[in-house]
Each structure stands twice: as C-alpha cells, then as structure tokens.
N, C-alpha and C positions, 0 to 999 in steps of 0.2 A: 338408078335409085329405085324406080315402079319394080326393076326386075328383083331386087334385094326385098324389098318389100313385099313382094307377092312370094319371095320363095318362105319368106319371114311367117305370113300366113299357114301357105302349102303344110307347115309344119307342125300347125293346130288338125287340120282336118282328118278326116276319119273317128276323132272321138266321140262319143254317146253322148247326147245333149241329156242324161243323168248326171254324165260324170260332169260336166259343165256347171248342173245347181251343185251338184256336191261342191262342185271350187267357190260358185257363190257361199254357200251358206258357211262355208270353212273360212270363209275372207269377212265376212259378218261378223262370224265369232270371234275370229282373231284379233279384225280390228277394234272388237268389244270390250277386249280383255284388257283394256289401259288401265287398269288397276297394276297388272302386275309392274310394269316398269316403271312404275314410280313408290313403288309398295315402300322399299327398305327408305325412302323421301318421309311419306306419311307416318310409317311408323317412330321414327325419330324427331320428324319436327311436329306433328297434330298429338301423337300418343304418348310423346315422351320418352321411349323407350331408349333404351341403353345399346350401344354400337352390339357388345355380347348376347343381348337380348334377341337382338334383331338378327342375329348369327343362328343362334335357337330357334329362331320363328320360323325363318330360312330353309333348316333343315328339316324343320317339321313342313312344311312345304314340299321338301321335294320328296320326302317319304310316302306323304297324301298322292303325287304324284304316280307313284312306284305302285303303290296299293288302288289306285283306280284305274292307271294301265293291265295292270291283271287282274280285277274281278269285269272291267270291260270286252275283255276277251273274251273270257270264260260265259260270260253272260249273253255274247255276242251267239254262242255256239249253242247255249242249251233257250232261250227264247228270241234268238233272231236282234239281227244288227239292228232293224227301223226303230223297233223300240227299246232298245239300249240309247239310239241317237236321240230320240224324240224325249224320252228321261231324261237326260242326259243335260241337253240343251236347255228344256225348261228350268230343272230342279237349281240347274245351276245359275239363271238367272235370278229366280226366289234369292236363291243362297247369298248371291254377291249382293244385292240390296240389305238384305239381314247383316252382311258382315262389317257394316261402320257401326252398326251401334252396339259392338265388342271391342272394349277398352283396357280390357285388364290383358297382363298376358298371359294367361291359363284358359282365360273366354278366348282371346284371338287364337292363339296358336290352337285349340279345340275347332276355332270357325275357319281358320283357313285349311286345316289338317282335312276336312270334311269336304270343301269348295273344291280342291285341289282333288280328291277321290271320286267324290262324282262330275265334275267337269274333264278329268284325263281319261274317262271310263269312254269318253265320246270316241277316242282316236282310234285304240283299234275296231272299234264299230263301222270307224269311217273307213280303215283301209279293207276290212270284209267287203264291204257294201262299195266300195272302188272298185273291187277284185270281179264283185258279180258284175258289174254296169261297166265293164272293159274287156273287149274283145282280147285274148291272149297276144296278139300279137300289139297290143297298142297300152298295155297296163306301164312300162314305163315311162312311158310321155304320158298319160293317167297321171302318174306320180307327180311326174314336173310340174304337169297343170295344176294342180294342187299346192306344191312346192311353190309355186308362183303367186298362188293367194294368199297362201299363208305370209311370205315375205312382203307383198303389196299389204297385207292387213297390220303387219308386225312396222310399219313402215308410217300407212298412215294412224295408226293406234297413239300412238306416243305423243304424236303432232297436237290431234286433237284431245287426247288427253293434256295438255302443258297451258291449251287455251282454254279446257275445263275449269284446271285449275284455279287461273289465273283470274278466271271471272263469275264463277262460280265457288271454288273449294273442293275439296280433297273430296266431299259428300256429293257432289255433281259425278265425280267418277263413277262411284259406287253405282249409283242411279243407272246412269247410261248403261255401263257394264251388263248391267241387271235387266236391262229394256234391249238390248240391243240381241242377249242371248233369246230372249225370248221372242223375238221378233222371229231369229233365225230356224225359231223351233215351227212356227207355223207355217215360213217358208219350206220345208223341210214337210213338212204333213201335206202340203199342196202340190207340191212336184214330185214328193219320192215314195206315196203311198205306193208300197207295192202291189197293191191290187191294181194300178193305173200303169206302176213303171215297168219298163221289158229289162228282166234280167238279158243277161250277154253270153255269161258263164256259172253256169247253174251245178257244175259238177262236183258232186262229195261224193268221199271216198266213204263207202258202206262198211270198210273195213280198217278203220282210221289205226296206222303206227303209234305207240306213246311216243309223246315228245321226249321224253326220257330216254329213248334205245336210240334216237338221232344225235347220236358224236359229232355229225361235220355242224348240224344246228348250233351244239352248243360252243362249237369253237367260234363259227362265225358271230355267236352273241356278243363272246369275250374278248374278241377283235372292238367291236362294234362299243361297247364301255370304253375303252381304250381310246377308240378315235371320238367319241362324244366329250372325255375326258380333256383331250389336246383342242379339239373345235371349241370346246366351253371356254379356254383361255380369252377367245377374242370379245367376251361379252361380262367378261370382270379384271383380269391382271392386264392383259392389252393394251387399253382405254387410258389406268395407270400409267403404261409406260409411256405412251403418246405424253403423257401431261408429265410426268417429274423428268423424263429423260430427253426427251425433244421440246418439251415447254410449249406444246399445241395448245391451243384455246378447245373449249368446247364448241365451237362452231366450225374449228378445224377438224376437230373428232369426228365430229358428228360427220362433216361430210367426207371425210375417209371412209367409216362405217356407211356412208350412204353409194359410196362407189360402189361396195360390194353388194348393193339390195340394185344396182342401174344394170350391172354385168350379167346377174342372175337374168332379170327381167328382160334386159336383150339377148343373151347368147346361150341361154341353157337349154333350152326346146330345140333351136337348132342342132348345136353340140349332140344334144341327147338322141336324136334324130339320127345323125351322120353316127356315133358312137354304135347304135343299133342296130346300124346295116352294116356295122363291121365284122371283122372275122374278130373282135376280142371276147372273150369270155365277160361273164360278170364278176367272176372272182378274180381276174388280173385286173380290169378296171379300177375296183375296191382295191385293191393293191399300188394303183399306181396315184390315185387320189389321195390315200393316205398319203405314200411319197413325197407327195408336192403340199399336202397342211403340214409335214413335218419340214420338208424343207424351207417353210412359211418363216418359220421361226429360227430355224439354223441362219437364215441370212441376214438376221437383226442383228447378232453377233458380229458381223464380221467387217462391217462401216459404220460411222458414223452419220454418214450422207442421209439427210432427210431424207432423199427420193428413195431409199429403199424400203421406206414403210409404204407406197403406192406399191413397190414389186413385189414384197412381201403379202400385202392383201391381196395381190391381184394371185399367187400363188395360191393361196388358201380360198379366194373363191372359186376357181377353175376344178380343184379340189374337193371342195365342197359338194358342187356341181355333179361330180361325178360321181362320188361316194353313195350321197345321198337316194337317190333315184333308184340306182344301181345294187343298193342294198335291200330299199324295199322291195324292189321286184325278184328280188333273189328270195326273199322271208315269204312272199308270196306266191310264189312260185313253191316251193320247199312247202308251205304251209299247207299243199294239197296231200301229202302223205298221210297227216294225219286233220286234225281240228284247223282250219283256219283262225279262226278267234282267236284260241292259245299260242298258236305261232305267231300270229300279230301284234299278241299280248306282249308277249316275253321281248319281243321286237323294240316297241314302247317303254317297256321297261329297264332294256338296257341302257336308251338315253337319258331315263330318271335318274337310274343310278348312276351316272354319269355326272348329273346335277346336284346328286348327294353329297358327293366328293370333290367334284372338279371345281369348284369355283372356292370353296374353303381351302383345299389344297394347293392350290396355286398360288392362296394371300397366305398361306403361313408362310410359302418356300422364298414367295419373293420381300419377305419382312426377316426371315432367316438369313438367305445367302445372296441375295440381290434379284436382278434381272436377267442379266445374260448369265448366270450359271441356270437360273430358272427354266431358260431357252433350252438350255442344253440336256436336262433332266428332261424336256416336253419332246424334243427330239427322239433322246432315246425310249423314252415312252412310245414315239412314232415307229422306232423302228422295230419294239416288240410288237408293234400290233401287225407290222408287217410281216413279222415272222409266224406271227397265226394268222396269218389269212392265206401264208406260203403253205402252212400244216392244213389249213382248210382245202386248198386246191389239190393237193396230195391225197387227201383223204376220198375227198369226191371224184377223181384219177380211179384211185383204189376200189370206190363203190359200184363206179362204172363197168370197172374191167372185171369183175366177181356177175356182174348181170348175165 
C-alpha cells in the first residue's frame, strides 16, 4: 500500500511549483463559479423565466463563451497572459456580484453574454502561461494537474453552492462567486508576478506561420467539436436517461457522476504518466479515447442491466482521461509554429462551440426519436470524429515526410 502510494506521489514530481498556484488559482475559480450549475434552477424558479427563455439565455452563454476564448487568446499574444489572467479574474468577479440584480431577459442575457466573455478569456491565458511555467517534457501532466483542479473545484462548487442556497438564497451565490474570483486574482498577483516567477519555456517563434495555412490544425479543431459534442451528452441528455429509463434517484445520479470526478482523481496522472513513456503517438491516443466515449454509449443499447451504466461511465472516463490532456498538449505543442495565444484560443473555442450545440442538440433528438436511437446518432458522430483524427495522422505523416 506505502509502495502504491508513493508511486502515486512519484507521479506529481518534477512539476514547477508555478504550475502548482496555477492549479490553485484554477481550483478557486472553479469552485467559485457555483453560479453556473445551478443557473437554468434560478432562472426559472427566482426570475420566472420560461423553460424557452432559458434555452435562449443558454445559448447566449455559450456564444459569450466562444467570443471570450478568442479575444483571450489573441489578447494573450499581443499584451501578455499575466494581464489577460489578472483582468480576467478580477473583472469577472465585479461582473458576477452585478449580475443578480439583472431581472429582465434582455438585462440577463446582455449580463451573462458579458460575464461568460471576460471570464473564458482567462483559459487560454492560463494554458500560455502553463506552456511557459512547464518544462517540455512535463506540459502534459501540467495538463492533468490542472485537469484535476478543475474537476476537484467543479465537484466541490455545486456542494457548496446547494448549502448556499439553502441558507442563504440564490443572492449568496452570486456574492461568493464574485469574492471568491477576486480573491483568486490576488492569489495570482502574489505568486505569478512575472517579474518574481521563472519562466521554463520562453521560446517564440520570431517568424510565426498563420494559423490559417495550418490544415492538420484545423482538422484536429473539428475532431475536437465533434468529441466535445458527444462528451457534452453526459452533462445534460445522460442524467435524463439515468432518471426516465433506469428510474435512479438523484443521489443515485449524482453518485455515478461522482465515480467519474473519484477515477479521474486517482488514476489520471498515473495513467498519463505511463501513457507518456509510451511509444503511442498523441494522435492515436486521441484516436483511441475517442473510441472508448463513443463506445460509452453504444453499450447502453445493448442491455438493459443497470450495471452497465458503471461500465459505460467507467468507459467514457478512461476516455476522457486520455483525450483530454492529450489534446492539449498537442495544441500546445502545435501552437509554437505560429501565435500561442491563438492556437489556444481556437483550442477553447472548439469546446464552446461544442456547448453551443451539443447540449440543445441532444434534447431535441432524444424528445424526437427517443434514447437509444439518440445513442446511436452519438456513436456515429464518435466515429466521424474518429475518422478526422485518422485524416489528421495522415496529414501530419505527410508533413513529416515533405521535411
């Protein structure tokens, strides 16, 4: 058991005690953010708002989303990540306190369109500013550490949000939210001043490629919506199906959804670890993660047997696992051809637009044609994404062999 435990360790070391406040302050903000998972809650039962309404507000949300991953980028490149983050953090703590006392929906959806634009402008700031504070050979366990705050923050966010509520009201959220961002920002001005902190990997290209003339970039983008599109299922039409087709409680949900934040948090650093010192590529990786969130859902189909939604989840987080990491350090890696910023940008924005469409798309089709044809539709959506990440490895094959 000490030996499991200390290889458990071994697994963290080597990374930049940078990248370590980065996963604090990332886990701060995250778990700050209990506004959102209870948003489409307050909107219908505190503001009254119409199921339709809240569909609207929704999407104006993830457009905010889409438009503050890319001007984060681009801003990240022409005056520097610390003050993209340090904006970033603050403005959006102001913002979330301002945004309960927006009632109407042309005020809300104006306040959250805004909140959602400078608060996503933070992420690709943060993976620049990962990129420098990470030794090349150690940026994708970087990743994971990171990936592992955010989950531990998305995890306990909710909890304590639900006890906000309960004892305070929907306006304690708002508050907290709002204190909790701004706290993160002077965490962040204390440890990550760069005049204090040791960059790691300092190198730009003096001769940056448009990201526009990068082919295998933009196919791995559209891979990337694809699997954001199928991953989004398990955070809106999933939940559903646990409750009308297997008739779970939500204490049953909840702790299925919480296998998959215990698996992450024990086995993903290792995994990622062992994955690293292998001989696979990152694009068969990406390839074979996708496989197994599409096979997530191909095996709902095929019993009825409750235990298959444990093997079904336990697929799609192994998947997850792999994908995820794996993808960033590929954008990041890639992103030294030309702008960083903008590579990280477009990065972020694929998974927007992912949330533009994937969670509204998934409630018409399973309100149209049921569930398991739903499965089936999300499958083969799995397996176009797999067939552009087949055209991505080809391509970068082809770039190779032209050097």
């Amino acid at each position: 058991m000490k030996r499991l435990f200390k290889n458990y360790i071994d697994t963290f070391k080597g990374l930049s005690p940078e990248v370590w406040w980065l996963a604090l302050i990332t886990l701060i903000n995250r778990a700050g953010t209990m506004v959102i998972p209870f948003l489409s809650l307050y909107l219908n039962k505190d503001l009254g708002f119409s199921l339709s309404n809240i569909g609207w507000i929704l999407s104006v949300f993830g457009l905010g989303s889409v438009a503050g991953s890319w001007i984060g980028g681009r801003l990240a490149d022409k005056i520097g990540y610390y003050r993209v983050m340090v904006f970033s953090l603050f403005a959006t703590g102001i913002m979330f306190i301002l945004l309960q006392y927006l009632t109407t929906l042309l005020s809300f959806s104006i306040g959250i369109f805004l909140v959602m634009l400078v608060a996503d402008s933070f992420r690709p700031a943060m993976f620049v500013a990962m990129s420098a504070y990470s030794k090349p050979e150690n940026k994708t366990r970087s990743v994971t550490l990171i990936r592992l705050a955010i989950n531990l923050g998305f995890s306990a966010g909710p909890a304590v949000g639900g006890i906000i509520i309960t004892t305070i009201g929907y306006s304690g959220l708002f508050w907290v939210d709002g204190i909790t961002c701004i706290l993160a920002t002077f965490v962040l001005i204390k440890v990550l001043n760069p005049k204090k902190a040791k960059a790691l990997d300092t190198v730009t290209n003096e001769n940056p490629e448009s990201i526009l003339k990068d082919k295998p970039y933009w196919l791995f983008l559209v891979a990337m919506v694809f699997f954001g599109i199928i991953f989004l299922q398990y955070f809106s039409t999933i939940p559903l199906y646990y409750k009308d087709v297997h008739l779970l409680t939500e204490l049953e949900i909840g702790l299925l959804m919480g296998f998959n934040g215990l698996v992450i948090f024990i086995l993903e650093m290792p995994l990622i670890k062992w994955l690293e010192n292998s001989t696979f590529t990152k694009t068969g990786l990406m390839i074979f993660g996708a496989l197994l969130v599409g096979a997530s859902f191909l095996v709902l189909i095929m019993t009825s047997w409750i235990g298959i939604l444990i093997f079904g989840m336990l697929l799609m987080t192994i998947g997850e696992m792999i994908v995820f990491p794996f993808s960033n350090a590929f954008a990041m890696h890639r992103g030294k051809r030309g702008k960083l910023g903008e590579y990280m940008a477009l990065y972020t924005v694929a998974f927007s637009i992912a949330h533009v469409f994937g969670h509204n798309a998934g409630m018409q089709l399973i309100d149209k044609i049921g569930f398991d044809n739903t499965w089936i539709i999300i499958t083969i959506l799995a397996i176009v994404c797999v067939l552009i990440l087949l055209l991505l490895k080809r391509s970068l094959l082809n770039e190779t062999a032209k050097q």
